[in-house]
C-alpha positions as CSV (number, residue, x, y, z in Angstrom):
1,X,-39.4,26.8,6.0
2,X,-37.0,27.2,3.2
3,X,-34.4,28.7,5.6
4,X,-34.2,26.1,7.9
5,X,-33.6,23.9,4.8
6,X,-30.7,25.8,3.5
7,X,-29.1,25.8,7.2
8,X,-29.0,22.1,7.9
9,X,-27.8,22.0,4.0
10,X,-24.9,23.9,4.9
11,X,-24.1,22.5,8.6
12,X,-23.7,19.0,6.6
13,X,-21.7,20.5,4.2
14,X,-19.5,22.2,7.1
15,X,-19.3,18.7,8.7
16,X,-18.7,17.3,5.9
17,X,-15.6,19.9,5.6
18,X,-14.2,19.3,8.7
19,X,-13.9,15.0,8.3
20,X,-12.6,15.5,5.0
21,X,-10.3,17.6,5.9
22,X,-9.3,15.5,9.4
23,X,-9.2,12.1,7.6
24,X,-6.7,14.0,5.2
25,X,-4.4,15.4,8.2
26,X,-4.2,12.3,10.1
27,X,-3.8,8.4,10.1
28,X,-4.3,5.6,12.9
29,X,-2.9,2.3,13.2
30,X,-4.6,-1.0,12.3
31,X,-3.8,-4.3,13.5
32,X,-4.5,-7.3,12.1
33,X,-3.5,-11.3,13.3
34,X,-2.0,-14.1,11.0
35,X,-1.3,-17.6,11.9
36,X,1.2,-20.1,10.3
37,X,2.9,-23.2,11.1
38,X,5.7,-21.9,8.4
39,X,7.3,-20.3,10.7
40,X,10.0,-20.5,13.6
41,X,8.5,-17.4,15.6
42,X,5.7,-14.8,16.0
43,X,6.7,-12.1,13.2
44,X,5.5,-8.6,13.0
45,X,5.5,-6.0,9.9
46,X,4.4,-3.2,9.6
47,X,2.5,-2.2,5.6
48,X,2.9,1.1,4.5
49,X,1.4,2.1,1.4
50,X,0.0,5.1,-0.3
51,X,2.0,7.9,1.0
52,X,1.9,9.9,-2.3
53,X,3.7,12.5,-0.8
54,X,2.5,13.4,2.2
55,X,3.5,15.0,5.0
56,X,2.9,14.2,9.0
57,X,4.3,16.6,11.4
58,X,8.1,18.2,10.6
59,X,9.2,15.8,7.9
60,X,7.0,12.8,8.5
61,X,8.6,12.5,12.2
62,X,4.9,11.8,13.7
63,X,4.3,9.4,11.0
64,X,8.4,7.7,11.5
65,X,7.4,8.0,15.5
66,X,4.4,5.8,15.4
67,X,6.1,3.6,13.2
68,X,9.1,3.3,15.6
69,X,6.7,3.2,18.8
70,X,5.2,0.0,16.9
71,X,8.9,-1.5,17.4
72,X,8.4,-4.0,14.1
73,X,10.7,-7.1,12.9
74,X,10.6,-5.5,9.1
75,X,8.7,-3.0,7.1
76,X,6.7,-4.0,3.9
77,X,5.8,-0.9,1.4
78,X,3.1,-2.0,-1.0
79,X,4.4,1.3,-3.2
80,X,2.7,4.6,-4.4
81,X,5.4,6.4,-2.0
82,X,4.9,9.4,-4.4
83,X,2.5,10.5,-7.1
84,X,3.7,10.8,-10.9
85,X,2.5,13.6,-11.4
86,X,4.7,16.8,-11.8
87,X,3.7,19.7,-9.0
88,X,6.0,23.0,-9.9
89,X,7.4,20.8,-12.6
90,X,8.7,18.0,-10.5
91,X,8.2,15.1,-9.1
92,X,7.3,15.5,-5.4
93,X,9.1,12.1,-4.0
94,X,11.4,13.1,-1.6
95,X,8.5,12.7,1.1
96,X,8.7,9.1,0.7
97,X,12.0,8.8,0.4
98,X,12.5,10.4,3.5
99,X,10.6,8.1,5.4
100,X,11.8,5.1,3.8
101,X,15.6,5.6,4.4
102,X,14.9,6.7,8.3
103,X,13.0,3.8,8.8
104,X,15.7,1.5,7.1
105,X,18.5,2.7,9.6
106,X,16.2,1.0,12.1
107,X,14.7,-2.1,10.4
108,X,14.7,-4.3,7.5
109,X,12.6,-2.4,5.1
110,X,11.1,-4.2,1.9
111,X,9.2,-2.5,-1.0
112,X,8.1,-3.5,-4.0
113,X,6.8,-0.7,-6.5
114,X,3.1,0.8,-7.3
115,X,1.5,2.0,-9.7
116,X,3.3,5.5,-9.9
117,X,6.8,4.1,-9.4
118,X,6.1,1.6,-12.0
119,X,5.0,4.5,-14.6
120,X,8.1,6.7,-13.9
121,X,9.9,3.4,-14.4
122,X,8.3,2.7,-17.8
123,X,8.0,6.0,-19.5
124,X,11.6,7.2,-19.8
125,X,10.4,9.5,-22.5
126,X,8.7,11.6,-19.8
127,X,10.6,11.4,-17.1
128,X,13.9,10.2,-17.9
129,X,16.6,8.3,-15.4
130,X,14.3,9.3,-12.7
131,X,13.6,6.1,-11.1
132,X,17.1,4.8,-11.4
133,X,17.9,7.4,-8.9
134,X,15.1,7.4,-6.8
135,X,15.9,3.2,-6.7
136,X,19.8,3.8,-6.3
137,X,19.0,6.4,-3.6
138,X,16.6,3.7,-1.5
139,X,19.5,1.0,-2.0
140,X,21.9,2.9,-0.7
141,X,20.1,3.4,2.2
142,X,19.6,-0.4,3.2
143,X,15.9,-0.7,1.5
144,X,15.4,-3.7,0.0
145,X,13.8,-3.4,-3.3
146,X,11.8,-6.2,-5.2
147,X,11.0,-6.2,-9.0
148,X,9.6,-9.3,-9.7
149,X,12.3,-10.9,-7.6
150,X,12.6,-12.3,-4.2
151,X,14.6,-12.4,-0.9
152,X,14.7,-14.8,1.7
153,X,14.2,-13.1,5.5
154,X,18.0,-14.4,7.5
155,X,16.7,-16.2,10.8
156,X,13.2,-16.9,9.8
157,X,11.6,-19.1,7.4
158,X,10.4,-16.3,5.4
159,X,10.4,-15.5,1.8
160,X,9.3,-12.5,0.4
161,X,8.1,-11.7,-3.0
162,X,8.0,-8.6,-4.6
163,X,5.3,-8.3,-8.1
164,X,5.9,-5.3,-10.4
165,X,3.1,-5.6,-12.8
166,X,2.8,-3.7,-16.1
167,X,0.9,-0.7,-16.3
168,X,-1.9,-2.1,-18.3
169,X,-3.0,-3.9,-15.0
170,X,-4.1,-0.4,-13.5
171,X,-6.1,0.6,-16.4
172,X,-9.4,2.6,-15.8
173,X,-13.1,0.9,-15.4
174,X,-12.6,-2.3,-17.2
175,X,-10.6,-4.8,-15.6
176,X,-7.2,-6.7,-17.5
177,X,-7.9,-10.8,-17.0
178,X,-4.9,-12.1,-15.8
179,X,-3.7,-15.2,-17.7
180,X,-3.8,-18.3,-15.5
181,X,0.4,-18.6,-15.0
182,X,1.3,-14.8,-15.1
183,X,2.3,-14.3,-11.5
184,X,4.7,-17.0,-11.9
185,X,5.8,-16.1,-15.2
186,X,6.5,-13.0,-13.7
187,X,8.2,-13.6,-10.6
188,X,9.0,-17.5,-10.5
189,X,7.3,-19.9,-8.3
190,X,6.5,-19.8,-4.8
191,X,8.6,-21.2,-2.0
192,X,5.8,-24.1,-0.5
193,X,7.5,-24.8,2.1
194,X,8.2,-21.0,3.4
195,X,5.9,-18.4,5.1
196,X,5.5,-17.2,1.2
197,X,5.1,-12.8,1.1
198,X,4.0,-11.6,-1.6
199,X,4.0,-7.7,-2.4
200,X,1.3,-7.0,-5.4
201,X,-0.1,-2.8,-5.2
202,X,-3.2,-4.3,-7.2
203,X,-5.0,-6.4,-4.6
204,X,-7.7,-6.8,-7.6
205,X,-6.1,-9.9,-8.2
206,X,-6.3,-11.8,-5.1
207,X,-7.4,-14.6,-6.3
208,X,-4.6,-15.2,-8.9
209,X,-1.9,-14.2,-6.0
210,X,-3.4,-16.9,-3.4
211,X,-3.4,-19.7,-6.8
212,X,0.2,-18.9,-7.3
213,X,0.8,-19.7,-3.4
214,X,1.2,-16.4,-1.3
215,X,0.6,-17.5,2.4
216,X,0.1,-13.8,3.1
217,X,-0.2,-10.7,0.0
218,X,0.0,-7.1,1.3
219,X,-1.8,-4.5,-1.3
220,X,-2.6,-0.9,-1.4
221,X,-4.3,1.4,-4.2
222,X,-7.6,1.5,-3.3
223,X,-7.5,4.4,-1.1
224,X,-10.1,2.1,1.2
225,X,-12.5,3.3,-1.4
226,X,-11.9,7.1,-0.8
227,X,-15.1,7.7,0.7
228,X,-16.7,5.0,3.4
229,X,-20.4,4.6,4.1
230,X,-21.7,2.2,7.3
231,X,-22.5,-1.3,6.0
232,X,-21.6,-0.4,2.2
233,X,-17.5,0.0,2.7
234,X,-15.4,2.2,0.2
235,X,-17.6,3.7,-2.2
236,X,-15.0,4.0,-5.3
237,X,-11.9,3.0,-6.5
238,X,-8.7,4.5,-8.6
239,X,-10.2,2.1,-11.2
240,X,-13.5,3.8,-11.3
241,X,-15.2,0.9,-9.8
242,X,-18.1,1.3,-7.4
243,X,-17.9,-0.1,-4.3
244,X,-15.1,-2.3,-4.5
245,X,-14.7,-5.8,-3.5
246,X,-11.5,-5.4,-2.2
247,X,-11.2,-2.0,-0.6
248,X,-9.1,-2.4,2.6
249,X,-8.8,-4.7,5.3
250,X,-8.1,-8.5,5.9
251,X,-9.3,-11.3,2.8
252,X,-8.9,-15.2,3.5
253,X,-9.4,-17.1,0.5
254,X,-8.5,-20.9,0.6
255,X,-6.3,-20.0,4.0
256,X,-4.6,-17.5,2.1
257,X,-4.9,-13.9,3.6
258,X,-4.2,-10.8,1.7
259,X,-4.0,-7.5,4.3
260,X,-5.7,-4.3,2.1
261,X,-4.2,-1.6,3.2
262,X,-6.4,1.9,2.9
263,X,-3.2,4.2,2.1
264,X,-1.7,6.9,4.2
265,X,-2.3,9.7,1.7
266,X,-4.0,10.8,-1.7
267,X,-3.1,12.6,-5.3
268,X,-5.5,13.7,-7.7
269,X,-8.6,14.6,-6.0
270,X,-7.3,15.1,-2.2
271,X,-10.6,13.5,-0.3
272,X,-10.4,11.3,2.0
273,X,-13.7,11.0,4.4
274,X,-14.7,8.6,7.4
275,X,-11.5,6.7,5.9
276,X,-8.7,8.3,7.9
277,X,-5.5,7.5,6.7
278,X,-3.9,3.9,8.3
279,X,-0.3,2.3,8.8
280,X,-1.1,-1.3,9.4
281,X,0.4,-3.9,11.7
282,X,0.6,-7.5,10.9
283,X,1.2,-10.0,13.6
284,X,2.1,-13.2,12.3
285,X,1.3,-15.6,14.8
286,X,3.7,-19.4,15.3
287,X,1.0,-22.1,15.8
């Protein structure tokens, strides 16, 4: 009896294998559907977030073809295009760099930073001028970059917001409380009477991004929980919380919608399992 035991164990562990290792190697697109009365004309962007490095094809080009198939008005990249951490004793960003400067000679690209761009930002120490080139490089290219600072979309009543929050806001297990004013303190105030973006990695803090008057926030980080289970949704997060609240998809709160995207890649621990990676599509509808 034993034996048949120790068979199915290991047919579910060679299942398991195989979607872990699919979900890893590939991504689909998601679309999700907006409606404002902000703006002049239906709008579409396409999120990116989460690359951390990886690789699609010959030098992203399946990941840069779906992208271009989609045909969007702009790009928005919720950050965590690389991962901070040194592999052969660099940092491994030029995947994300790639992508973001081929996609800029086509369209308006807008990023704000993540986690990992905001640490090789903060800790000079470690890793030097690093992100001053890696930020020159973008620019150069046409990518618009947003640091707690904002640009208003030519043609379109659109505003868009970038939020660079410190690093304390990623910490492990126990959630930072965000002070009642600090997105504005950061940042300025919203634009009312604009189709108001708003670009925040940490989509922990939804509610504090809809208060300060985001029409539409676009996060990443979560991974979509790493792990999905039917019913239960993403069963961990980078923060070490199970089962997160927000762990990918669409959020309406007070008819303000945040669009969670679940990444494209991983770093770390390289699992990702019926959680395929996703590049998202946002159709912003006139009414």
């Amino acid at each position: 009896m034993w034996i048949y035991f120790l068979i199915a164990i290991l047919i579910l562990a060679i299942l398991s294998a195989a979607v872990i290792y699919h979900d890893t190697h590939s991504f689909v697109v998601r679309k999700y559907d907006v409606n404002s009365d902000k703006i002049s004309r239906n709008y579409n962007f396409v999120l990116l977030s989460d690359l951390h490095g990886y690789v699609f094809g010959d030098n992203n080009d399946k990941l840069i073809a779906a992208i271009e198939e989609i045909n969007p008005d702009a790009i928005l990249c919720a950050g965590d295009m690389f991962t901070a951490h040194r592999i052969k004793g660099e940092i491994q960003y030029q995947a994300g760099l790639h992508v973001l400067t081929q996609l800029s000679a086509k369209y308006p690209v807008y990023m704000g930073n993540g986690n990992h761009e905001h640490k090789i930002k903060t800790f000079t120490g470690e890793f030097g001028n690093l992100f001053d080139r890696y930020r020159s490089a973008l620019k150069r290219a046409g990518v618009v970059t947003l640091e707690n600072d904002s640009i208003d979309v030519d043609g379109t009543n659109i505003r868009i917001t970038g939020l660079d929050l410190d690093h304390d806001y990623f910490r492990k297990v126990v959630k930072l409380k965000m002070e009642k004013g600090h997105v504005e303190k950061m940042v300025g105030r919203s634009n009312k009477n604009a189709f108001q973006v708003l670009i925040a990695h940490n989509p922990q803090y939804f509610e504090e991004y809809s208060d300060w008057g985001a029409d539409l926030i676009v996060s990443g980080h979560v991974h979509g929980g790493i792990i999905r289970l039917p019913l239960l949704g993403g069963v961990i997060s980078p923060a070490i919380a199970l089962f997160p609240k927000y762990d990918g998809g669409k959020f309406v709160r007070n008819g303000k919608t945040m669009i969670l995207s679940r990444g494209i890649g991983t770093h770390s621990i390289h699992v990702r399992m019926f959680n395929p990676g996703e590049v998202d599509v946002i159709r912003v509808h006139k009414i």
